[in-house]
C-alpha atoms as one frame of an Amber mdcrd trajectory, in Angstrom:
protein
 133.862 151.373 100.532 130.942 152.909 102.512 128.015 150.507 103.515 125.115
 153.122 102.416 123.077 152.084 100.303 122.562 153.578  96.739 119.653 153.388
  94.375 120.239 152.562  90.816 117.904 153.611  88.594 119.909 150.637  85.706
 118.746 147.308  87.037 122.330 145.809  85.422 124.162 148.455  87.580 122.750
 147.444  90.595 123.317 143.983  90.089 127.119 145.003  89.570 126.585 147.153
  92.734 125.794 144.059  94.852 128.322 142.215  93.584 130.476 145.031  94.469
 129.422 144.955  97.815 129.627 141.333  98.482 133.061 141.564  97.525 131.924
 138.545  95.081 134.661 139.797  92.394 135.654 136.117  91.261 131.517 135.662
  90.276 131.832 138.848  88.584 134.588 138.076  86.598 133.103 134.786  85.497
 130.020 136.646  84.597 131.902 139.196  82.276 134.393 137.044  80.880 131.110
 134.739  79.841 129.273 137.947  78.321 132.640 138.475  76.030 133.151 134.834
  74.755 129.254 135.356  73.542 130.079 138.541  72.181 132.892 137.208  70.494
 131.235 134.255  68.845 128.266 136.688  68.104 130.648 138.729  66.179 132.598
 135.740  64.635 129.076 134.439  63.355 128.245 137.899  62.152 131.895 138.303
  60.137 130.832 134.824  58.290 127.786 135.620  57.274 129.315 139.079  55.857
 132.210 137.386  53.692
């Protein structure tokens, strides 16, 4: 991975980037894997109020 620095325009992306960078990939996970249980029981809440 190179060490230059790139501009993201996406403030989300560059967060990723950094995280990227800092080889923090354990934080990462625990940051997407915490965005999917949400969207999960988003979409759980979402199919009960439906039926």
């Amino acid at each position: 991975m190179s060490n230059d620095v790139e501009h993201y325009s996406d403030p989300q992306e560059a967060m990723i980037a950094q995280f990227l960078m800092n080889s923090d990939g354990d934080e990462l996970t625990d940051i997407l894997v915490a965005a999917l249980e949400d969207a999960f029981r988003i979409l759980g809440e979402e199919f009960q109020t439906i039926h």
